[in-house]
N, C-alpha and C positions, 0 to 999 in steps of 0.2 A: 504494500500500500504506500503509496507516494504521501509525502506531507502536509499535501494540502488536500489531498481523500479523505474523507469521514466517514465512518459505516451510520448505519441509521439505526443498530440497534447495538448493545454491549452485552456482554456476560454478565452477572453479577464479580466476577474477579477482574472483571477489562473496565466497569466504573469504579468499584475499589479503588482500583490503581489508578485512574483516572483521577479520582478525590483525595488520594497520597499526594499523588506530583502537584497538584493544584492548589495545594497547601504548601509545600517542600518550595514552588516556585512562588508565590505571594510571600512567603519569610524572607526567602534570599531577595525578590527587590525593597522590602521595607531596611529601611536603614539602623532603623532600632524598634525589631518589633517585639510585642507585648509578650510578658514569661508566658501567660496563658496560649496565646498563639505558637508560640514555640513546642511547648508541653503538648497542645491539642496534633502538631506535625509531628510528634516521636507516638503517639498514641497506636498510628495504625501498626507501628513495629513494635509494639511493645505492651498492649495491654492483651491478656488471656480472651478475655468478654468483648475483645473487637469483631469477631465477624460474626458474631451472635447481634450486638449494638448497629454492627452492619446490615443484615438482614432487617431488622426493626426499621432502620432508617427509611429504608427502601419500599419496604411494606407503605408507610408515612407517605413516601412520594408518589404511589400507583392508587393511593385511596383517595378515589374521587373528591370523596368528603371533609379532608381538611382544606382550612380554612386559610394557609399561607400559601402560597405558590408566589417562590421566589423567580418564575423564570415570566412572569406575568406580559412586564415590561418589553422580554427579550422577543417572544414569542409571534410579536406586529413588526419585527427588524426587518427592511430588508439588506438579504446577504448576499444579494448583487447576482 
C-alpha cells in the first residue's frame, strides 16, 4: 500500500496501532507535553487491561447511541 492509500476499513489491531502512533506522534510534536499525555502514550505498551479497555472503547465508537462523536466536524470535509 502506497502512503497516500487508505483502506476503508481496519482490524481491531490495525486501529490499535493506528491510536498508538497517533499518540506517540502528537507527544513528539508538543514541545512540553502534559505527564498525563505522556503516561496515556506508554499505556498501550504497558498496561495488562489495555486491549480489554481497547475492545470497550471501540464497542463506545460503533454504538449508534452515544452521545459524543468526535469525528462530527470531520465527516462534511472535503478531501479533494
Amino acid at each position: 500500500m502506497s502512503d497516500d492509500a487508505l483502506p476503508t476499513t481496519l482490524t481491531l489491531d490495525e486501529a490499535f496501532r493506528a491510536a498508538f502512533f497517533l499518540t506517540k506522534q502528537y507527544v513528539a510534536l508538543e514541545r512540553e507535553p502534559g505527564e498525563g499525555l505522556v503516561l496515556f502514550g506508554q499505556y498501550p505498551q504497558s498496561d495488562p487491561a489495555r486491549w480489554e479497555d481497547w475492545q470497550k472503547a471501540v464497542r463506545r465508537a460503533v454504538n449508534a447511541d452515544e452521545a459524543i462523536d468526535p469525528l462530527t466536524e470531520n465527516l462534511s470535509r472535503d478531501d479533494g
